[in-house]
C-alpha positions as CSV (number, residue, x, y, z in Angstrom):
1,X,54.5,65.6,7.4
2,X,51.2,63.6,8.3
3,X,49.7,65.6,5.6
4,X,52.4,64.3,3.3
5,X,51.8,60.7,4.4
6,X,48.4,60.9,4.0
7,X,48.6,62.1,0.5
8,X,50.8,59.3,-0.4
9,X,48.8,56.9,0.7
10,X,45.7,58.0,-0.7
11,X,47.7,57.7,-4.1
12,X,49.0,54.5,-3.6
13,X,44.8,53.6,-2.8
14,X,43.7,55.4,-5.9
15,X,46.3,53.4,-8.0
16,X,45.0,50.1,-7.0
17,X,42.0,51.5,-9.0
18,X,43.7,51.8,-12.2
19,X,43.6,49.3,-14.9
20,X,46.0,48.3,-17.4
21,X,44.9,49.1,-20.9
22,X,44.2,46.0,-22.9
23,X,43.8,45.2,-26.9
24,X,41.3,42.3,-27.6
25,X,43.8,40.4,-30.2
26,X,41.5,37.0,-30.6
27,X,37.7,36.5,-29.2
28,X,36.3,32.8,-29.5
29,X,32.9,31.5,-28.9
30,X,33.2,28.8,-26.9
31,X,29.4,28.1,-26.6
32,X,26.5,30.1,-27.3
33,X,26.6,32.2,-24.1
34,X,30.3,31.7,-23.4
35,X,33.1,33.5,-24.9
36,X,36.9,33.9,-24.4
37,X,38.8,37.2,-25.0
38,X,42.3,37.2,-26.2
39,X,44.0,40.3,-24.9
40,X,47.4,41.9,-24.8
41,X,48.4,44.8,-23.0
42,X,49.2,48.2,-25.0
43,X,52.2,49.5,-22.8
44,X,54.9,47.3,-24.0
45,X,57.0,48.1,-20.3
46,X,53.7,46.4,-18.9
47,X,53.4,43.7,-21.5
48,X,57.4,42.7,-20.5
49,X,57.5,42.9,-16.9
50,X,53.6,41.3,-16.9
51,X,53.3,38.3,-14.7
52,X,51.2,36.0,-12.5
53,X,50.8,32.7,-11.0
54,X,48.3,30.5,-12.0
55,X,44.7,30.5,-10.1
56,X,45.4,34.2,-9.7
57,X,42.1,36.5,-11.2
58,X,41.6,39.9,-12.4
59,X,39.2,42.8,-12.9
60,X,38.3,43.3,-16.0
61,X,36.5,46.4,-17.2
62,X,34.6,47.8,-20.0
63,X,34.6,51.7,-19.5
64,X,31.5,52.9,-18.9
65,X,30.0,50.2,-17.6
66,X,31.9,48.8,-14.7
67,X,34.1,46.1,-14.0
68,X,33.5,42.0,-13.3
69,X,36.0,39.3,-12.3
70,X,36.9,36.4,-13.5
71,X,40.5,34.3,-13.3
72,X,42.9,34.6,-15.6
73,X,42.1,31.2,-18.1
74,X,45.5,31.1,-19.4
75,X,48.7,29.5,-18.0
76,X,51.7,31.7,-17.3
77,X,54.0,29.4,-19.2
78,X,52.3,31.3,-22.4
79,X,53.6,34.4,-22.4
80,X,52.7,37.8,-24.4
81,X,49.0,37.1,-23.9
82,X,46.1,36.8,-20.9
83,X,42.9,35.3,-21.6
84,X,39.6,34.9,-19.7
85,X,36.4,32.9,-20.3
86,X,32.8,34.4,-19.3
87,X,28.8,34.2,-20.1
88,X,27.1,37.1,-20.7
89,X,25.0,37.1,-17.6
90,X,24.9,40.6,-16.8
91,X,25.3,44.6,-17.4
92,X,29.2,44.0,-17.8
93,X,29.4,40.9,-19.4
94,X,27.1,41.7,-21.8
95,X,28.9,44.8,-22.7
96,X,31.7,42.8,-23.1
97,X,30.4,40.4,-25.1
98,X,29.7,43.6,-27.8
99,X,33.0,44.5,-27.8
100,X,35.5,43.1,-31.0
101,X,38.5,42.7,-32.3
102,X,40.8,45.8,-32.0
103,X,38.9,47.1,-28.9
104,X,40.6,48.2,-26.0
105,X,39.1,47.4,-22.2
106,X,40.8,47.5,-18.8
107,X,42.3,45.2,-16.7
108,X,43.5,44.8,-12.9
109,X,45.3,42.5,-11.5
110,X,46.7,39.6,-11.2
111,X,45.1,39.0,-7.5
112,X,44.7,37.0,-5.0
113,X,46.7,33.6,-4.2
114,X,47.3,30.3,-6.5
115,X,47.7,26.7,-7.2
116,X,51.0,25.3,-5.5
117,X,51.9,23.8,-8.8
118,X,55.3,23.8,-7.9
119,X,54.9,21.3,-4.8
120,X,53.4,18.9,-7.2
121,X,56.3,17.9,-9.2
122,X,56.4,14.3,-9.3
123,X,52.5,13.7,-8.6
124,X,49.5,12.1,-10.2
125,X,47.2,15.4,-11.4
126,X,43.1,14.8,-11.6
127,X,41.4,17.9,-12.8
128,X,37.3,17.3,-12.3
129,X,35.7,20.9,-13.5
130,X,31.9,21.3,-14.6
131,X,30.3,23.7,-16.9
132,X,32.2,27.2,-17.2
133,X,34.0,25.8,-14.4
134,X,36.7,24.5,-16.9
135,X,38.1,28.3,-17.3
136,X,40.0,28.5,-14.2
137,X,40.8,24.7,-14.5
138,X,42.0,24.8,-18.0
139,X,44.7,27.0,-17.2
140,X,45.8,24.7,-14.5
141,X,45.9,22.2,-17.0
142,X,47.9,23.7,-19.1
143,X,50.6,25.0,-16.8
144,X,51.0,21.5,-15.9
145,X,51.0,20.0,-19.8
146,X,53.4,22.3,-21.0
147,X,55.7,21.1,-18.3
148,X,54.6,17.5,-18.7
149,X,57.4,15.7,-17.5
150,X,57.6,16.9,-14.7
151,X,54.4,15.4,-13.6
152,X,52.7,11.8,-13.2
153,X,49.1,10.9,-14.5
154,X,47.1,13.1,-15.6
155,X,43.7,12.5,-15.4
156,X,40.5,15.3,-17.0
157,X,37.0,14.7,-15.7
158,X,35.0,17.6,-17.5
159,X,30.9,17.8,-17.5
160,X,28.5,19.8,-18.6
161,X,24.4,20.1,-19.1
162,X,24.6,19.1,-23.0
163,X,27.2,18.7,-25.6
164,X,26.5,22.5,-26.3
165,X,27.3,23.5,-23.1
166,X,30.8,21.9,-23.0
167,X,33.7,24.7,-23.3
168,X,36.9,25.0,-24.6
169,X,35.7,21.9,-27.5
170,X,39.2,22.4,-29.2
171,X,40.9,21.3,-26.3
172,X,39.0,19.1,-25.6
173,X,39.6,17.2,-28.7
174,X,43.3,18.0,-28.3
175,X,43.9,16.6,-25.0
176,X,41.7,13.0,-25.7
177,X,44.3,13.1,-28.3
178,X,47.0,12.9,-26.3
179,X,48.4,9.3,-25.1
180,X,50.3,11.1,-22.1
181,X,46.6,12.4,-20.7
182,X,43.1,10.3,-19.5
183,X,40.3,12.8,-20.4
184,X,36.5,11.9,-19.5
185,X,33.7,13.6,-20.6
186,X,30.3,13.6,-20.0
187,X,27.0,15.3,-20.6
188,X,23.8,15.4,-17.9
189,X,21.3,13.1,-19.2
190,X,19.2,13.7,-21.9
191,X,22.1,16.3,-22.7
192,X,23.7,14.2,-25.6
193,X,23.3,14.3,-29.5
194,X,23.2,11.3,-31.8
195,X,26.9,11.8,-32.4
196,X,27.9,12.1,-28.7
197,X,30.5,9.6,-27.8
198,X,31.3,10.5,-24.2
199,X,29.8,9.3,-21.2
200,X,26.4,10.0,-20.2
201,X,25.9,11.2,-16.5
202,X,26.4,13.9,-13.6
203,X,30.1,14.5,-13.1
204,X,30.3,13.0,-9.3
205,X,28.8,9.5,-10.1
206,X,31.4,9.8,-13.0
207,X,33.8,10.4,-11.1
208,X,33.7,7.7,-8.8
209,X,33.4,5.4,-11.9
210,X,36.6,6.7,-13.3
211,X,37.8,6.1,-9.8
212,X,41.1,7.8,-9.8
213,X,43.6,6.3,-7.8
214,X,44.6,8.6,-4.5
215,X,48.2,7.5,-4.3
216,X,50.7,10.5,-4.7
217,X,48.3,12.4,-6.0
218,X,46.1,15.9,-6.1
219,X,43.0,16.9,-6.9
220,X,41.6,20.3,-8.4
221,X,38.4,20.9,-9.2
222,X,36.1,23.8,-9.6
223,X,32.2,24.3,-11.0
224,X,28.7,25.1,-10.0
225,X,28.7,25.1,-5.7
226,X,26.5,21.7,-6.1
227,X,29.2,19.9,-7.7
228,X,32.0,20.9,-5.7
229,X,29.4,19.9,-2.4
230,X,28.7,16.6,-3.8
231,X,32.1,15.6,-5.2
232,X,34.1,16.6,-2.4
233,X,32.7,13.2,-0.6
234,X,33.3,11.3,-4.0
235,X,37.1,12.2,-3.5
236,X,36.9,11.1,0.0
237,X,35.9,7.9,-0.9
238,X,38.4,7.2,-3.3
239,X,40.9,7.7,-0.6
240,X,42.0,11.9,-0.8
241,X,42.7,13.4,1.9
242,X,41.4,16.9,2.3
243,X,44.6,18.7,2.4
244,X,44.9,17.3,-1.2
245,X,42.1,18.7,-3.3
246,X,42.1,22.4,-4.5
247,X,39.5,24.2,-5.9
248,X,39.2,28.0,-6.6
249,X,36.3,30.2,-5.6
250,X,35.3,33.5,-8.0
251,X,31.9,33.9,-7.1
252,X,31.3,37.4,-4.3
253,X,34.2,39.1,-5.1
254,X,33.9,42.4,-6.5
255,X,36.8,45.1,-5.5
256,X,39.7,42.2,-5.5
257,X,42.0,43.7,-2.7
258,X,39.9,43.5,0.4
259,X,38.5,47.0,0.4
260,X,35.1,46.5,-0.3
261,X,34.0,43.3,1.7
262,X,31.5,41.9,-0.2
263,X,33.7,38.8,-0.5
264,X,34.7,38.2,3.0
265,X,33.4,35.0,4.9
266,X,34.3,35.0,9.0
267,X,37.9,36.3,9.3
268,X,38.3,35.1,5.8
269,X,38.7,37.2,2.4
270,X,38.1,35.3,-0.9
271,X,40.0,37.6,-2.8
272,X,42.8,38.2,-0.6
273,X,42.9,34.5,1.3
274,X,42.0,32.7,-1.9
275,X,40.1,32.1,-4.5
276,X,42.5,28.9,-3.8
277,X,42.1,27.1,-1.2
278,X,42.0,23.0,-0.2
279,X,39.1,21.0,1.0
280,X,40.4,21.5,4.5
281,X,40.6,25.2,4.4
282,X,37.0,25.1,3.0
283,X,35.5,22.8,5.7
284,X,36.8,25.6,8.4
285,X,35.4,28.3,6.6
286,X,31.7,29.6,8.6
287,X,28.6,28.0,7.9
288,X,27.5,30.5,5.6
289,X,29.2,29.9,2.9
């Protein structure tokens, strides 16, 4: 009988091993180093009964080479389709970035927790993301936009290093289109081009210059560690509470269900405690983070 159990449950471990097979359909270049991958699942009982909340991530794998995580960059209110963003930056995602149109690569997931959009309903939204850091951001931002009334402001506060840096430029255009949406964009200086219209600046100064108001509202933002440490005080300032801001952490994890530790922090596991977590949550995390 043990023997029996034991058996089970090293199948039930293997499994968490296996990834869905996935078809690229669409692959857009976001930037020079950054693309996004369009992919659809080839069992059609998995592309049905497929779902996730957004701010969850997956593992994404190209056979052969091994397996890298990122967050799923597309809302769950678009279904038949996940997407995720990435730079080539290593073995993995450079191997990805070879593959094409038609190609099949794995997937697991979705994991970890995810944004409470739910229990904002009725708030004031400010989404402050910088560099790549837009990806996990942008499908926030969409969840909420594609129920848009059932929201208050929203406010975008996107930066990057230079014009060319700045992801996701079709959306961008789309949402400073918009007259239900505030979007702010700026480039580090000596980052702009002749035609650059946005603002000129690092995101936190920006940010306290768009000075969005912290009545009934939330915060989520996500980038590089140095902007999330130096805007976290910005907010402050501007009158949100820590319990109020959310950001998303990706970076350490490696197995995404709490096997192989690399993620943990204290008693805390990124992949299995997070990547979401508020400003307060973060502030009681250990020093070494």
């Amino acid at each position: 009988m043990n023997d029996a159990i034991a058996c089970a449950a090293d199948t039930q471990a293997a499994h968490l091993y296996v990834p869905h097979l996935v078809t690229i359909s669409e692959i857009i270049d976001e930037t020079s180093d950054t693309r996004t991958l369009r992919l659809q699942f080839k069992d059609p009982a998995v592309a049905e009964s497929f779902n996730f909340k957004v701010g969850q991530f997956g593992e994404y794998s190209m056979f052969g080479w091994g397996e890298s995580t990122f967050c799923i960059a597309s809302p769950p209110t678009r279904q038949g389709y996940i997407e995720c963003s990435f730079k080539a930056a290593g073995k993995v995602t450079s191997a990805l970035r070879e593959a094409n149109v038609g190609d099949t690569i794995g997937f697991r997931g979705p994991y970890g927790n995810y944004f409470p959009v739910d229990e904002w309903v009725g708030k004031n939204i400010v989404f402050i993301a910088g560099g790549i850091g837009l990806a996990p951001v942008r499908a926030v931002i969409w969840n909420v936009l594609d129920r848009r009334d059932e929201f208050g402001d929203v406010t975008i506060i996107y930066g990057a290093r230079s014009v060319g840096d700045l992801v996701y430029k079709r959306e961008l255009a789309e949402w400073a289109a918009r007259s239900d949406v505030r979007l702010v964009t700026t480039v580090d200086p000596h980052g702009e081009t002749p035609e650059w219209t946005g603002q000129v600046g690092y995101v936190t100064p920006v940010v306290e210059q768009a000075a969005p108001s912290a009545e009934n509202s939330v915060a989520v933002i996500c980038g590089p560690p140095i902007v999330i440490k130096l805007t976290l005080p910005a907010l402050a300032r501007l009158g949100f509470s820590d319990d109020v801001i959310y950001t998303t952490l990706e970076n350490r994890m490696k197995c995404g269900v709490g096997k192989c530790g690399r993620c943990n922090v204290g008693r805390v596991y990124v992949c299995k405690d997070g990547p979401v977590f508020t400003a307060a949550q973060l502030k009681a995390l250990p020093g070494e983070y």
